[in-house]
N, C-alpha and C positions, 0 to 999 in steps of 0.2 A: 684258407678263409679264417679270419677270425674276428677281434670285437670288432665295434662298431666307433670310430674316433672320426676327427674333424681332422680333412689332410690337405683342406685348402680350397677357397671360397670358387664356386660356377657362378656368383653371381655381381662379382666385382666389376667384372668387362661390362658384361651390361649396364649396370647402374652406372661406370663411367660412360659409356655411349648416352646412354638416355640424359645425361647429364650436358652433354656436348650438344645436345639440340635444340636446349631452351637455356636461357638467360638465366645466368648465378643466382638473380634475386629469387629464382621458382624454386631450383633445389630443393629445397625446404620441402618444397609440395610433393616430390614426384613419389611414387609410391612400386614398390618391388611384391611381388608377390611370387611366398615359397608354397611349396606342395606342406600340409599341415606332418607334422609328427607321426601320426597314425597311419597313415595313408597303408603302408606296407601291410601293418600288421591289421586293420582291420579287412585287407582286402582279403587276404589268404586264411584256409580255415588254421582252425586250431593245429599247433605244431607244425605251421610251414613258414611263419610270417622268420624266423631264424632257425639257427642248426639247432638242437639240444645238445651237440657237442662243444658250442660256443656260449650259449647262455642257460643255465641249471633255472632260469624262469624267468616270470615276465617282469620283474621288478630292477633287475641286473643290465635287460635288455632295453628298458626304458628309461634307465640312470645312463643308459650308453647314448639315447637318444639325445635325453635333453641337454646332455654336456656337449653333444655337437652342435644344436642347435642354439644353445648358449654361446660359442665360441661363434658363429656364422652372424649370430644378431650385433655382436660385438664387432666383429671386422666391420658389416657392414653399417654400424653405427660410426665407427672412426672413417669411414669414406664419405661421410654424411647423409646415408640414409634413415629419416626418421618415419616415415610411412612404411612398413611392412604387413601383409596382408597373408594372412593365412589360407590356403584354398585345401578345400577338404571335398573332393570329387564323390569319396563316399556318401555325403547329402543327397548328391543327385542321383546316385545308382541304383537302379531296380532291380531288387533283389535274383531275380528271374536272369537277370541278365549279367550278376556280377557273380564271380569265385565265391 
């Protein structure tokens, strides 16, 4: 196990699929939606969301995040995705019922 890097896009295939069902001039429109950044770390309590023998705290382990998610908005900006949507399932979670 160790950091956390970007080793290559899950969501290129799709967006070219979703691309092949409507007409080049829509493109523009269609919209991808990723699981938000946090997702992991706020679902897990304190000291599970990663190892502590991989990141000495949360500021390392979120510099890890946004550089893959940096690198992923980029791929799928040069495939022509301009709508990306962030879905943050934590909003909807009741407490009673989440980790």
């Amino acid at each position: 196990m160790g950091k956390i890097k970007h080793v290559g896009s899950t969501y290129t295939d799709q967006f070219d699929y979703l691309k092949s069902l409507v007409p080049e001039s829509k493109h523009k429109d269609l919209k991808l939606t990723l699981a938000a950044p946090n997702w992991y770390h706020l679902r897990y309590k304190k000291g599970k969301a990663y190892p502590e023998e991989v990141y000495q705290n949360e500021d390392d382990y979120f510099t890890d995040i946004a550089a893959a998610y940096q690198t992923e908005l980029k791929i799928l900006y040069e495939h022509g995705a301009r709508n990306i949507q962030f879905d943050d399932p934590n909003l909807a979670c009741k407490s009673a019922r989440c980790p």
